[in-house]
C-alpha beads as a LAMMPS data file, in Angstrom:
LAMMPS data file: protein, C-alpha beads

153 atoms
152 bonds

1 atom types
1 bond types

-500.0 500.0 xlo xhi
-500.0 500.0 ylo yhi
-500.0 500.0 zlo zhi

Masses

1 110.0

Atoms # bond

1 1 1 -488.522 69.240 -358.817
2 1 1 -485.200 70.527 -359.528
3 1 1 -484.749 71.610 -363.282
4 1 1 -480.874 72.260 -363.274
5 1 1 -478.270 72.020 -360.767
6 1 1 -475.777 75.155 -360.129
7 1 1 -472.645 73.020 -359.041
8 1 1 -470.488 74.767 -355.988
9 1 1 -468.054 77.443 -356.417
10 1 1 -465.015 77.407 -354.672
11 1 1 -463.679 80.686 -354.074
12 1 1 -460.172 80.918 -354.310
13 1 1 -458.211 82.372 -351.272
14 1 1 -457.422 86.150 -352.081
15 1 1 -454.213 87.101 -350.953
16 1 1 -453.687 90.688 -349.990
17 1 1 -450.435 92.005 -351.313
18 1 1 -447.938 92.386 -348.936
19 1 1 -446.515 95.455 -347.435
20 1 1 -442.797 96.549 -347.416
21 1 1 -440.463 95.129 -344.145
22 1 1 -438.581 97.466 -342.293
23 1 1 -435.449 96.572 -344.020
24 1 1 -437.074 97.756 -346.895
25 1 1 -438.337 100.848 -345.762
26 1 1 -434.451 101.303 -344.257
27 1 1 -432.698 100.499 -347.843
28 1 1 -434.865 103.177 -349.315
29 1 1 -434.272 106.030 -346.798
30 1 1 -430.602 105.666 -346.876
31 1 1 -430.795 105.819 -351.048
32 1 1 -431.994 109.132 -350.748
33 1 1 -429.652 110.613 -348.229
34 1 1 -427.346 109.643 -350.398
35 1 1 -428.753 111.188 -352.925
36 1 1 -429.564 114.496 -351.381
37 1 1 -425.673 114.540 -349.986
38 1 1 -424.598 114.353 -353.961
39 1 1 -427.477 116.538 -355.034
40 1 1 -427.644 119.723 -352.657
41 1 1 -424.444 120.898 -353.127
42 1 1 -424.695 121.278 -356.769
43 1 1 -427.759 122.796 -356.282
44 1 1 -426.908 125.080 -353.651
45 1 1 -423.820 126.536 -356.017
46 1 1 -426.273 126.968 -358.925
47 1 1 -428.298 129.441 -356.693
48 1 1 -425.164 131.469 -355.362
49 1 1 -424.361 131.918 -359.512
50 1 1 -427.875 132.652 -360.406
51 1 1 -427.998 135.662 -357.117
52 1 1 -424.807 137.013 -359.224
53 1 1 -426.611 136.687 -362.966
54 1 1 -429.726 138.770 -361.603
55 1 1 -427.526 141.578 -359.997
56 1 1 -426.324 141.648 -363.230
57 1 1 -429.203 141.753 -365.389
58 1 1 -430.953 144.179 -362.573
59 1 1 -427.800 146.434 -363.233
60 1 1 -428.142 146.565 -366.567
61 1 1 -432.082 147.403 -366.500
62 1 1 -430.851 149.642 -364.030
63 1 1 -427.911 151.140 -366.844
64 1 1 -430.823 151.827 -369.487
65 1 1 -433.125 153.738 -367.265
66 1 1 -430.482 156.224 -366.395
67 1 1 -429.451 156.720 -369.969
68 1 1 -433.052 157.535 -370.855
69 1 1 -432.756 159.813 -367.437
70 1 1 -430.220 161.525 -369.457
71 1 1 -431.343 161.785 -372.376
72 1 1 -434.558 163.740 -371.554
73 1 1 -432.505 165.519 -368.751
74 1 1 -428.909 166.414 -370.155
75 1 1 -427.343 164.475 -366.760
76 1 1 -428.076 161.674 -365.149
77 1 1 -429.797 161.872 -361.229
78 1 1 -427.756 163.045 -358.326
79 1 1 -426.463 160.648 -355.735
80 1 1 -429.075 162.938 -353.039
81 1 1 -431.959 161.974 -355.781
82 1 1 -430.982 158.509 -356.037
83 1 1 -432.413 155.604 -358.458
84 1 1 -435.990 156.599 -357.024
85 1 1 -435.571 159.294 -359.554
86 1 1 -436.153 156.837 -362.010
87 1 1 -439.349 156.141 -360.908
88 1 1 -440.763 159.151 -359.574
89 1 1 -440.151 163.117 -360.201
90 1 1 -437.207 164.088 -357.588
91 1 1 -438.288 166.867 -355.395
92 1 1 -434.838 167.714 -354.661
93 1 1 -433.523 169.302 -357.803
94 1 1 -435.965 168.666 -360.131
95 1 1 -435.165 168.043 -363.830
96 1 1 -437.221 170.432 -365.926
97 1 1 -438.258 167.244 -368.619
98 1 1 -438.625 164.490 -366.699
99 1 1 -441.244 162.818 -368.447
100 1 1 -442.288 159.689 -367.522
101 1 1 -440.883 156.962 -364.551
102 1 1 -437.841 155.457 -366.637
103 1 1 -438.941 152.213 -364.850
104 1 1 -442.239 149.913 -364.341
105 1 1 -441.671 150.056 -360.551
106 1 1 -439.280 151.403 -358.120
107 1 1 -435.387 150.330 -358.154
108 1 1 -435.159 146.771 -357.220
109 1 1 -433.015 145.701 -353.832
110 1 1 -429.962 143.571 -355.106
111 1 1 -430.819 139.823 -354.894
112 1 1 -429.113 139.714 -351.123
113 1 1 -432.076 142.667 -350.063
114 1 1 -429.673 145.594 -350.046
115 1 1 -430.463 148.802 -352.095
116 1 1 -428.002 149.214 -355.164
117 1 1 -424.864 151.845 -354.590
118 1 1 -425.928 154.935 -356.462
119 1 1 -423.052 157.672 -356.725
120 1 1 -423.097 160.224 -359.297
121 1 1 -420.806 161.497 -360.352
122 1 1 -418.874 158.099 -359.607
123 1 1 -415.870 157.829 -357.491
124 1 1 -414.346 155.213 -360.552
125 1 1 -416.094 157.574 -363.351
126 1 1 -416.470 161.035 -362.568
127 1 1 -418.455 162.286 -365.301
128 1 1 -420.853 159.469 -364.946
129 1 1 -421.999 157.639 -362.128
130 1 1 -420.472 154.214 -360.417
131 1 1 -423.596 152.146 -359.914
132 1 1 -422.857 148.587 -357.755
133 1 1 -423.725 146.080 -355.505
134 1 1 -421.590 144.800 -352.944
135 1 1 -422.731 141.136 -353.142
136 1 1 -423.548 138.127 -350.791
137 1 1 -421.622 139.829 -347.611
138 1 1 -422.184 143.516 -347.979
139 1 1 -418.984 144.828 -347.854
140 1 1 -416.541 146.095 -350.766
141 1 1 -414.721 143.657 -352.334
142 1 1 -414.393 139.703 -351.708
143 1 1 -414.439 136.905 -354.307
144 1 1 -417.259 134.125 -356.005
145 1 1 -420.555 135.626 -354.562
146 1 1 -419.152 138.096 -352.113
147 1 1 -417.345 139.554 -355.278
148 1 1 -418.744 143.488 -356.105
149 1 1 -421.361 143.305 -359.106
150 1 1 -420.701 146.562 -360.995
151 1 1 -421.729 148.158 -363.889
152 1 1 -418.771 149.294 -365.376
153 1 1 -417.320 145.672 -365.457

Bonds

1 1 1 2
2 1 2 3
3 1 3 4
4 1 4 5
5 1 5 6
6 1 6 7
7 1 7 8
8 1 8 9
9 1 9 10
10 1 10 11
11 1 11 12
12 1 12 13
13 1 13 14
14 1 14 15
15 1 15 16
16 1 16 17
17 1 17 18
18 1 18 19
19 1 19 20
20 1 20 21
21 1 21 22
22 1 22 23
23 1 23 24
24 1 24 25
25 1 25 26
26 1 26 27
27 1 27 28
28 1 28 29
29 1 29 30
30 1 30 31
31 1 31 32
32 1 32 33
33 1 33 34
34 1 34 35
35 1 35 36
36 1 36 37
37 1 37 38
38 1 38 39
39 1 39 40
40 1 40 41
41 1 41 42
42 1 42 43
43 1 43 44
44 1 44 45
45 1 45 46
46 1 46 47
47 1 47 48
48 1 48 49
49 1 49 50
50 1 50 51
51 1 51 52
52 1 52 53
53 1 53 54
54 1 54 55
55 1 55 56
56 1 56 57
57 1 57 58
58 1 58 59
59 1 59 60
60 1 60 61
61 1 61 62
62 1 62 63
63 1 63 64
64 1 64 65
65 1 65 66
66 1 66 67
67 1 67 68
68 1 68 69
69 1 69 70
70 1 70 71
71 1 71 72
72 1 72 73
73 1 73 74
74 1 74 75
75 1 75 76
76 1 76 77
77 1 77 78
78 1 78 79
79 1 79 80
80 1 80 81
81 1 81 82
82 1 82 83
83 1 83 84
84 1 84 85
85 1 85 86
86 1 86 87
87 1 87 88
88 1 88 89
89 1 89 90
90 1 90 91
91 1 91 92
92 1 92 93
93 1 93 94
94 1 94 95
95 1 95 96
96 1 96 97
97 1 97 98
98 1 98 99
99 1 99 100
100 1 100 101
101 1 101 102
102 1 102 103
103 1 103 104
104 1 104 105
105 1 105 106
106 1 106 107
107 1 107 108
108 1 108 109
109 1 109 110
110 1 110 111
111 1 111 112
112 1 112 113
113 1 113 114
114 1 114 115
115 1 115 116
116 1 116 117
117 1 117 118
118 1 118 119
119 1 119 120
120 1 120 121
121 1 121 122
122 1 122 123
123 1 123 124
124 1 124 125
125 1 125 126
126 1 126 127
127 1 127 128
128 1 128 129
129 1 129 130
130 1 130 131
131 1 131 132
132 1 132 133
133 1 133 134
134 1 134 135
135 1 135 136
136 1 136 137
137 1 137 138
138 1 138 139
139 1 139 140
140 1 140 141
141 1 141 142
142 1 142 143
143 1 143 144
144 1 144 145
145 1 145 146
146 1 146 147
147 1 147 148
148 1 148 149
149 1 149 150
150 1 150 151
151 1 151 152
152 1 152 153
């Protein structure tokens, strides 16, 4: 004998969602070309301008080490001891107070991986020192990012 009766449950049909067609997947792929042809050149020109802003700012780390060169020293390094003389005591020539490296760590390359142009005395100031980078192509001169980063400018 049967107390209660469970009636019969109908499970509904589940349907799976559906995946995107071809077309679909086309449509998308061509939004973000399109994209990416708007986008990257914007972006690209933002990281010519920043190369420039961090030879700048290097230069002008660069500046205040060599003042405090000269301050302990009475002159600033020779163009044979280079900016290494900010970081470590020259062996050619060297200053009777040098007292401590002038930077954290050795000179910095420019941002295109070239070593800064160290003269002293300067070619542009003669009782100073010219202190530059020749930008994106290496070579004197030349405009936007091949333009010279110096530190008298």
């Amino acid at each position: 004998m049967r107390l209660f009766r469970i009636p019969p449950v109908r499970i509904s049909q589940v349907r799976s969602p559906r995946g995107l067609t071809l077309i679909e997947v086309l449509v998308v792929i061509v939004v973000i070309a399109i994209l990416a042809t708007l986008v990257a050149p914007n972006l690209f020109r933002h990281v010519d301008d920043a190369r420039v802003t961090t030879a700048r700012a290097q230069i002008e780390s660069l500046v205040t080490a060599l003042d405090a060169y000269r301050l302990d020293n009475g002159r600033y390094p020779t163009t044979a001891q280079g900016l290494g003389a900010l970081w470590q005591k020259p062996t050619i020539e060297p200053p009777m107070n040098w007292t401590a490296p002038y930077l954290r760590k050795a000179a910095p390359n420019d941002p295109w991986g070239r070593p800064y142009v160290y003269l002293a005395p300067g070619l542009v100031n003669p009782s100073t020192y010219d202190l530059l980078s020749y930008g994106a192509d290496g070579t004197p001169g030349g405009e936007g990012e091949n333009a010279d980063v110096m530190s008298w400018k």
